[in-house]
C-alpha positions in Angstrom: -82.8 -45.0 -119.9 -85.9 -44.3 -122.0 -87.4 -47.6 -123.5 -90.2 -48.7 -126.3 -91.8 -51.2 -126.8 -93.5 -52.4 -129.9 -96.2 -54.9 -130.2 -96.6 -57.2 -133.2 -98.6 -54.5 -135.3 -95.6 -51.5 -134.4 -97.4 -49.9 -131.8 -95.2 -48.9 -128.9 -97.4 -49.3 -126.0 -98.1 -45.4 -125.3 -101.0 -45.1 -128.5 -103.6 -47.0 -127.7 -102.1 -50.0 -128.9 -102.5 -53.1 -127.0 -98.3 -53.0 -126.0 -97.8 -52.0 -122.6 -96.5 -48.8 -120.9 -92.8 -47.6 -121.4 -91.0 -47.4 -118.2 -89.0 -44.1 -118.6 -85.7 -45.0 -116.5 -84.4 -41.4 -116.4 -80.2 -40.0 -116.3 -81.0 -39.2 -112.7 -82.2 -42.4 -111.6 -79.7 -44.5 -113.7 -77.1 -42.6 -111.5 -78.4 -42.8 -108.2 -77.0 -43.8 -104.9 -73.7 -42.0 -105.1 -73.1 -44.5 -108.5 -69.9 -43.1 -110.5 -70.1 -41.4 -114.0 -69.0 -45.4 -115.1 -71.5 -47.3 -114.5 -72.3 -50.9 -114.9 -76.4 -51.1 -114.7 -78.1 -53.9 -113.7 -81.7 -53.6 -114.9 -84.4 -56.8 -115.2 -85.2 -58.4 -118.3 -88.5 -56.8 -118.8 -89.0 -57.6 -121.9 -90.3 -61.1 -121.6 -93.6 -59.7 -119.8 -94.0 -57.3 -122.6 -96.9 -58.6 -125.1 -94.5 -58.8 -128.1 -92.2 -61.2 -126.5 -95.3 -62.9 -125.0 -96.1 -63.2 -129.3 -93.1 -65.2 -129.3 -93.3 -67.7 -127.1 -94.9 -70.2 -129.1 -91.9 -69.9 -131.7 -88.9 -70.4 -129.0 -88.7 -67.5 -126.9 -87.6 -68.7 -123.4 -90.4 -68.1 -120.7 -90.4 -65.1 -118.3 -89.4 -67.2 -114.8 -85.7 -67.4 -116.8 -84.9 -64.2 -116.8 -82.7 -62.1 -114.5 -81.2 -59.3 -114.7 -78.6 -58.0 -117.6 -75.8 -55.6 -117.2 -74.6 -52.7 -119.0 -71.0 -51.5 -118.4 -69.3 -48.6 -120.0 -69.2 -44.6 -119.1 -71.1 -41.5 -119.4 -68.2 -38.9 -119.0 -64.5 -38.6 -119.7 -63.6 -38.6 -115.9 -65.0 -41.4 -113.6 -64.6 -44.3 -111.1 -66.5 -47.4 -112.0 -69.4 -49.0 -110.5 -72.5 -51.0 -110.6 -75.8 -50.2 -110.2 -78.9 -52.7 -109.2 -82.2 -52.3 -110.3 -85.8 -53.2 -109.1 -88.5 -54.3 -112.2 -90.1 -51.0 -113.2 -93.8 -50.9 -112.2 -96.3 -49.0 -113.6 -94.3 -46.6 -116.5 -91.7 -46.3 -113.2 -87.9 -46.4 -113.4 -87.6 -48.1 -109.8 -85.8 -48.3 -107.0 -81.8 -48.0 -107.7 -79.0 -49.1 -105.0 -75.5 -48.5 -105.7 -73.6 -51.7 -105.2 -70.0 -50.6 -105.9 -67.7 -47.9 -107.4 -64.3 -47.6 -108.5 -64.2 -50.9 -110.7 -60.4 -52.1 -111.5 -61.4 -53.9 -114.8 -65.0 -54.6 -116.1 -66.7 -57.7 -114.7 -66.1 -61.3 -115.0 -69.3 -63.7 -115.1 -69.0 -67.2 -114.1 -68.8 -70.0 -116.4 -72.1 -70.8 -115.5 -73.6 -67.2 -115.8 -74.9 -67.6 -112.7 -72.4 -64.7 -111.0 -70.4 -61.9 -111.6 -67.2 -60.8 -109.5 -66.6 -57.4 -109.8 -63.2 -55.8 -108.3 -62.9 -52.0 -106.4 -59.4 -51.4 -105.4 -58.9 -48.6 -101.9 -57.8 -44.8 -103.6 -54.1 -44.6 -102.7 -53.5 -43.8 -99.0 -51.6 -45.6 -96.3 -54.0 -48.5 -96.1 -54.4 -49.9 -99.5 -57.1 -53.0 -100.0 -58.9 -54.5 -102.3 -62.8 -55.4 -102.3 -64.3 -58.2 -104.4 -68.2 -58.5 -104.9 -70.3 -61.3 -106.2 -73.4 -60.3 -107.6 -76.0 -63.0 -108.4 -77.4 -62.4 -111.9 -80.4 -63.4 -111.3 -81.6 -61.5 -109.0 -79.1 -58.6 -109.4 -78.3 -58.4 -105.2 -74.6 -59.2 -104.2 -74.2 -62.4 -103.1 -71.5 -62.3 -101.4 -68.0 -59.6 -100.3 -64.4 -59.7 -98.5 -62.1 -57.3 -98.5 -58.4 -58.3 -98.8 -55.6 -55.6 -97.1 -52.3 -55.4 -98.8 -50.4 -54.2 -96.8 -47.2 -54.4 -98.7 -48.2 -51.7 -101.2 -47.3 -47.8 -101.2 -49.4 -45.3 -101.0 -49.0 -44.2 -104.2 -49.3 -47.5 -106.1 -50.8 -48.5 -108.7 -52.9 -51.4 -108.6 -55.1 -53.5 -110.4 -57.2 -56.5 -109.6 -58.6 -59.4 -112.0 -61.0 -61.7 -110.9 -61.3 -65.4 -112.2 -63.6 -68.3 -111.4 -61.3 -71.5 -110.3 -64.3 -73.8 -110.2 -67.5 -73.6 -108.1 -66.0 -72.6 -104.8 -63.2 -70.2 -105.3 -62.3 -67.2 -107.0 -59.0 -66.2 -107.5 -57.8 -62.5 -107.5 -54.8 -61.6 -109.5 -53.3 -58.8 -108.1 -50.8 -57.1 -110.1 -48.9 -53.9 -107.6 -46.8 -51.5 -109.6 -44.8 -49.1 -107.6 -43.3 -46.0 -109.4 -39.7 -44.7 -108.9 -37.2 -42.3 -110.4 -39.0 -39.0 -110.5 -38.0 -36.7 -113.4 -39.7 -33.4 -114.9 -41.2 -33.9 -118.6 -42.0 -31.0 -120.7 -44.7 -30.7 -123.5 -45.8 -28.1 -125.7 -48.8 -27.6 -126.7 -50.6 -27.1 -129.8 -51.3 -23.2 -128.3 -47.5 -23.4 -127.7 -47.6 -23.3 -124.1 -45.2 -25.3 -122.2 -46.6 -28.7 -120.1 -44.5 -29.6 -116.9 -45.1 -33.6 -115.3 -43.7 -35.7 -113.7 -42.3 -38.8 -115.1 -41.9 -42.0 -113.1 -40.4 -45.7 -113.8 -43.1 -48.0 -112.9 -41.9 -51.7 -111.8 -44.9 -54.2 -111.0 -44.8 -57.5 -109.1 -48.2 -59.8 -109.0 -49.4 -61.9 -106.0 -52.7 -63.8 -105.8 -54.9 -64.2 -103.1 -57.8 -67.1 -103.1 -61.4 -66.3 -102.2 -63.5 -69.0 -100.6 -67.4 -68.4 -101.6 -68.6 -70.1 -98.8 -67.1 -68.3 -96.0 -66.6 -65.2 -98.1 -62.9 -65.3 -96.9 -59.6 -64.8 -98.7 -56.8 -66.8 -98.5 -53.4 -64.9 -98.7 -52.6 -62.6 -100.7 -49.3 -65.0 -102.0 -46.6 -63.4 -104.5 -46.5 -64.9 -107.9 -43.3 -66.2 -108.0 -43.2 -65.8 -112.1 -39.7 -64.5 -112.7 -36.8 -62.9 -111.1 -37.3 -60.0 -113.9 -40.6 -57.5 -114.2 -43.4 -58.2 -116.1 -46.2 -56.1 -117.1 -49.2 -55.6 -114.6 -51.9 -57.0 -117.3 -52.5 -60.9 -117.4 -54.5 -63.2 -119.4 -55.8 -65.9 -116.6 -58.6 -68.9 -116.9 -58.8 -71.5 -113.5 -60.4 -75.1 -113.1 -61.3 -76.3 -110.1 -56.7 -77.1 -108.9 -54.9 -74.8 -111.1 -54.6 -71.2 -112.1 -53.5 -70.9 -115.6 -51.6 -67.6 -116.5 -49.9 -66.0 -119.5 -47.8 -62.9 -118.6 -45.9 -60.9 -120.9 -42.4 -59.8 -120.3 -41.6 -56.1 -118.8 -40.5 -53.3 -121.6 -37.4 -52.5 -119.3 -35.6 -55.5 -120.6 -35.5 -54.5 -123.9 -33.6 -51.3 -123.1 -30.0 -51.7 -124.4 -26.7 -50.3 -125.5 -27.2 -48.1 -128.5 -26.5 -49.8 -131.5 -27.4 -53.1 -129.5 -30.0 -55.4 -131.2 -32.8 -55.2 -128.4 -33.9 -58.4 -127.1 -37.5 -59.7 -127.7 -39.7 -59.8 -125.0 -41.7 -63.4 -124.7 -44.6 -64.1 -123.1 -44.6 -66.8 -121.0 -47.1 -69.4 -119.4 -47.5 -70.9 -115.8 -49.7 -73.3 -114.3 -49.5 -72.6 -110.7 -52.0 -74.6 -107.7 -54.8 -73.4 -106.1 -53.6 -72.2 -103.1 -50.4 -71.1 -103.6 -48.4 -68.6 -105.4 -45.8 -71.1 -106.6 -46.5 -72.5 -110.3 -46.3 -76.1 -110.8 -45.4 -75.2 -114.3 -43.4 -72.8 -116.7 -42.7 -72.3 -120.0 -42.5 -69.7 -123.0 -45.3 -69.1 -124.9 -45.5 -69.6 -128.9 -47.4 -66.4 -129.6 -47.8 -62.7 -128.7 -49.9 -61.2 -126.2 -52.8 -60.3 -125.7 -55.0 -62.5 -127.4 -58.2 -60.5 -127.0 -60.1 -62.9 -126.0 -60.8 -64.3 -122.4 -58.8 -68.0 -122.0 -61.1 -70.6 -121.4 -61.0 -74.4 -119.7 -62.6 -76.5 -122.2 -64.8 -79.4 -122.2 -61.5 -81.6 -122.4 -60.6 -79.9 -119.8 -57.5 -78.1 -121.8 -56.7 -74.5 -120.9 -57.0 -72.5 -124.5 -56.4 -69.0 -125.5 -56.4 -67.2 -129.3 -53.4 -66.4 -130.6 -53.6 -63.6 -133.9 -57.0 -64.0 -134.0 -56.4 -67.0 -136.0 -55.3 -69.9 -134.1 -55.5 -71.5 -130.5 -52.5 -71.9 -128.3 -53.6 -75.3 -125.7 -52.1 -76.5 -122.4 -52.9 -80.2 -121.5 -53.1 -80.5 -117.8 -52.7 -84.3 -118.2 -49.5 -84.3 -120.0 -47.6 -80.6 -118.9 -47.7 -79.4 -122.6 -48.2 -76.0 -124.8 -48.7 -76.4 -128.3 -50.2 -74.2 -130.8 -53.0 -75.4 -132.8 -53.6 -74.1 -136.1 -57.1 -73.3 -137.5 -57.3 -73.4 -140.8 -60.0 -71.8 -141.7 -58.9 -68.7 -139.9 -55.7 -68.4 -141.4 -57.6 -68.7 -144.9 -58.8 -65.1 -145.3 -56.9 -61.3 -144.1 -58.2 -58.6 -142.8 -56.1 -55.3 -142.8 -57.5 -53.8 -139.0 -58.0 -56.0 -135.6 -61.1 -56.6 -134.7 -63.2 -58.1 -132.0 -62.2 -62.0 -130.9 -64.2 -64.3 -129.1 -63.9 -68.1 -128.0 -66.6 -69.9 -126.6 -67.3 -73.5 -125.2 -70.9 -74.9 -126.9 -73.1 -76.9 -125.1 -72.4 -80.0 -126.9 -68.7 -79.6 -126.0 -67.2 -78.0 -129.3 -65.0 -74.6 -128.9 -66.5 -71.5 -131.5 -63.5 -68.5 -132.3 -65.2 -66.3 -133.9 -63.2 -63.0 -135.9 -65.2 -60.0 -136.5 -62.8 -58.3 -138.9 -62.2 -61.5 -140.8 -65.5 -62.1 -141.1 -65.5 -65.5 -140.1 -66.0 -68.2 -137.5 -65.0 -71.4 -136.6 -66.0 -74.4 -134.9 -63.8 -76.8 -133.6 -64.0 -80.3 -131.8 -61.0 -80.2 -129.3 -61.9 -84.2 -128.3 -61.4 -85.0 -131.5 -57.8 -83.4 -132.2 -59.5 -80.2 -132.6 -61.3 -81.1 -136.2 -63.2 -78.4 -137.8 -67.1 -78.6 -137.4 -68.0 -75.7 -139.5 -67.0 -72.4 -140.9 -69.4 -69.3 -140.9 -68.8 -66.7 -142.9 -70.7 -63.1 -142.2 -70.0 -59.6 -142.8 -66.5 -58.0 -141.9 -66.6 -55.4 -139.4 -64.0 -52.7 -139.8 -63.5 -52.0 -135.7 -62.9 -54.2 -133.0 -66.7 -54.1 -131.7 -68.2 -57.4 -130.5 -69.8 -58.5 -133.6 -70.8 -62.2 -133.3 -72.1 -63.7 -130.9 -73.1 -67.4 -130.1 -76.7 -68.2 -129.0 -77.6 -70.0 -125.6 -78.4 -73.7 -127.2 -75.1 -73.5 -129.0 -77.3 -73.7 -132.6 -77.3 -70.3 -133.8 -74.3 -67.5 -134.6 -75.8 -64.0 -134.5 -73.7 -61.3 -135.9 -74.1 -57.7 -137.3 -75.1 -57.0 -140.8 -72.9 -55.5 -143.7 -71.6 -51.6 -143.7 -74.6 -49.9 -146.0 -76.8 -52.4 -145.3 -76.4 -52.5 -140.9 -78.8 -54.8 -138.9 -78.4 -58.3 -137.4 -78.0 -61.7 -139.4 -78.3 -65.4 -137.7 -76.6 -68.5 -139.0 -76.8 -71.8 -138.2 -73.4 -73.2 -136.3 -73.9 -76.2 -137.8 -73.6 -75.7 -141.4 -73.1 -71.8 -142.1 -76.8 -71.7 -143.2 -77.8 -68.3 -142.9 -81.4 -68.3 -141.4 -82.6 -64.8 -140.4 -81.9 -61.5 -141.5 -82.9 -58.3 -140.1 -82.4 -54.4 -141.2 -84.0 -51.3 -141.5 -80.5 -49.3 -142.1 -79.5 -49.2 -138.5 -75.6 -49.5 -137.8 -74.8 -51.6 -135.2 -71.8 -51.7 -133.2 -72.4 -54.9 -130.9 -74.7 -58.0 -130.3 -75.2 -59.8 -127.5 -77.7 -62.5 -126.0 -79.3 -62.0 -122.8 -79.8 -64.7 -120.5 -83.7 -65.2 -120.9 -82.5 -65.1 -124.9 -83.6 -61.6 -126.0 -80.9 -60.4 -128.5 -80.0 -57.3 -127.5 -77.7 -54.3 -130.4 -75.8 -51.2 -129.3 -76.1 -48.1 -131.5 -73.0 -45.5 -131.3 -74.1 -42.2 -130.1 -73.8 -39.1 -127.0 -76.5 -41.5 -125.6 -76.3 -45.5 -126.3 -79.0 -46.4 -128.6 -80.3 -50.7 -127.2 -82.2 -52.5 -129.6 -84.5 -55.7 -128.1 -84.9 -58.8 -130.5 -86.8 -61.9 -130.2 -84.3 -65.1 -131.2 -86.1 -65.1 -134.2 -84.6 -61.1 -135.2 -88.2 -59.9 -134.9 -87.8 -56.1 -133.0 -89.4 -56.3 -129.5 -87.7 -52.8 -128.0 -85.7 -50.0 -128.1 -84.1 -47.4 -125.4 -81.5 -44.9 -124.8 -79.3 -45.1 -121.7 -76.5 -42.2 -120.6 -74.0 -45.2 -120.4 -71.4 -45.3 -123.3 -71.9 -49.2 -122.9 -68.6 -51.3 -123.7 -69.9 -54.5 -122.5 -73.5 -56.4 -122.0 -73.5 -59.1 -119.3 
């Protein structure tokens, strides 16, 4: 990664201007220690000693003792195994010491609710012995925290198997394990566009889930336990959120069922919800769902302490732990407009205890007061973006919504969440294809590209940085 930083006159540190030194964090070093050609980079936030962000601390900026390290995950290649990389604070125009702290990812991370960790999941190649490994890293600091390995030693060599991670409260996390086994062998031929024939082959692939229960204390699991969700398969992706007694799950109905007699009408598939107890594989509840699946956004417990995913990009579909229920909620404001492609979908708890969905194709956001029957707060409208990249994003305090700017026009806008005000603007023709905000509060914008272009902002939009990394980044942590 090659960054540059500007002072408040423009100067990028390397002219004679009063900016400081670029630390040129090279391909080679980014992929040191053994890392894999996917990569999830853990690099310091080095931009609030810089003098620009320094410029900005008078008008909000967060002071340097808050910031940790952020985290780019995506890939530089089209083969690879995953993994995350930690890095020291560049010193002198120096890329740093790099460790390698894992490789061959199952999913990309999951941070805390808190933001303070992030559990990342490596799952054993196939073999006789298959496990699977779950690290914590600290986010501050970028070191891991804490590691178990869990053996499962009911799965086939040849398996397929992927693990997803989710903080139950502040001692546990809870590993979803979802163990497909293929069957039925059969040759499949393919021609070619050269016309040369393709032999495979072709397997049924049956899955069955079990959790297991990892106490971040004693850095032990607990189990693993089957998920006893049906008698029939379901498909090995979930969509999971955990307080601090239940795990809250929403599975989706294998494709084998809806196999039938030609001429039959085939059956739909339903997704279907479970609540089941920490500890155990057995839910306490379990019921069909009122909406398709995914959502495409992450569930999330909120400040009620309801369990709520997004259904359509549009509405919210809630489960009360007090009462047992699941009941859609309709937002009105996001069924108001239409928007011809998906797009990106986020939902996010605020400080001050309202829920935001925001809809990046719609162009439009919502917040919502779920203590108060879920009410609308506001409606922000921005600029549609026509593919699913994450285009909004809330800021820290809960106050601002930063998004990307119009097609033809590109850049970053900020609104206020509590009216819709718009109240910054920046452009100079770039084309954005993701914001996020890091946790010391630098704004930070992905540019498509071979290499990943990362744009630095002040919470104000004023350009502190830019740099190129070898990771085709899909996510910032």
């Amino acid at each position: 990664m090659v960054v540059k930083l500007f002072n408040r006159e423009g100067g990028d540190g390397n002219d004679g201007s009063q900016g400081p030194p670029s630390p040129h964090l090279t391909r080679r070093a980014a992929l040191a220690g053994g890392l894999g050609i996917t990569a999830l980079i853990a690099i310091p936030d080095i931009l609030t000693g810089s003098g620009a962000y320094a410029a900005q601390a008078g008008s909000g900026a967060p002071a340097a003792s808050a910031a940790g390290h952020f985290y780019l995950y995506g890939t530089t290649g089209p083969t690879t195994r995953s993994g995350v990389e930690e890095r020291r604070s560049p010193v002198d125009g120096s890329s740093g010491s790099a460790t390698s702290l894992i490789t061959g990812l199952d999913l990309a991370p999951v941070k805390s609710p808190d933001g303070a960790a992030l559990a990342l999941v490596a799952t054993s190649p196939t073999g006789s012995s298959r496990s699977v490994t779950l690290t914590l890293v600290n986010t501050l600091s970028g070191a891991a925290s804490s590691t178990g390995t869990l053996r499962l030693s009911g799965a086939s060599p040849e398996a397929s198997i992927l693990a997803k991670p989710v903080f139950a409260g502040a001692a546990t996390v809870a590993l979803i394990i979802a163990i497909s086994e293929p069957s039925a062998p059969r040759t499949m031929r393919k021609t070619s566009s050269a016309g040369q024939e393709i032999v495979s082959t072709g397997y049924t692939w049956t899955t069955h889930h079990a959790v297991a229960y990892f106490d971040r204390a004693r850095s032990t699991f607990a189990g693993p336990f089957p998920l006893s969700l049906g008698a029939t398969p379901y498909l090995a992706l979930t969509d999971v959120a955990a307080d601090s007694t239940h795990l809250y799950l929403w599975a989706i109905q294998d494709y084998s069922r809806i196999r039938a007699v030609k001429g039959a009408v085939n059956p739909a598939l339903t997704t279907e919800f479970f609540a089941v107890p920490l500890g155990s594989g057995i839910p306490r509840v379990a019921t069909a769902s009122t909406g398709a699946w995914p959502s495409g956004a992450q569930a999330q417990i909120l400040s009620t302490g309801q369990v709520a995913r997004v259904l359509a990009g549009r509405n919210l579909e809630v489960f009360s732990p007090a009462d047992g229920t699941l009941r859609t909620v309709a937002v009105a404001p996001m069924n108001q407009v239409g928007a011809a492609k998906p797009g990106a979908i986020t939902l996010e708890n605020l400080p001050n205890g309202h829920t935001l969905i925001t809809n990046s194709a719609l162009g439009r956001a919502t917040v919502v007061n779920p203590s108060a029957g879920f009410t609308t707060v506001s409606v922000i409208d921005h600029p549609r973006v026509p593919y699913p990249v994450r285009g909004a994003v809330a800021s820290g305090d809960g106050k601002t919504l930063y998004t990307l700017g119009a097609r033809g026009t590109g850049g970053l806008n900020a609104y206020s969440l509590a009216d819709g005000a718009l109240t910054a603007s920046y452009s100079h023709g770039e084309t954005y294809t993701g914001v996020y905000q890091l946790s010391s509060g630098t704004l930070l914008a992905l540019t498509p590209g071979t290499q990943t272009g990362l744009s630095f902002f002040t919470p104000q939009l004023d350009p502190v940085a830019t740099a190129a990394t070898p990771v085709l980044v899909a996510a910032v942590y």
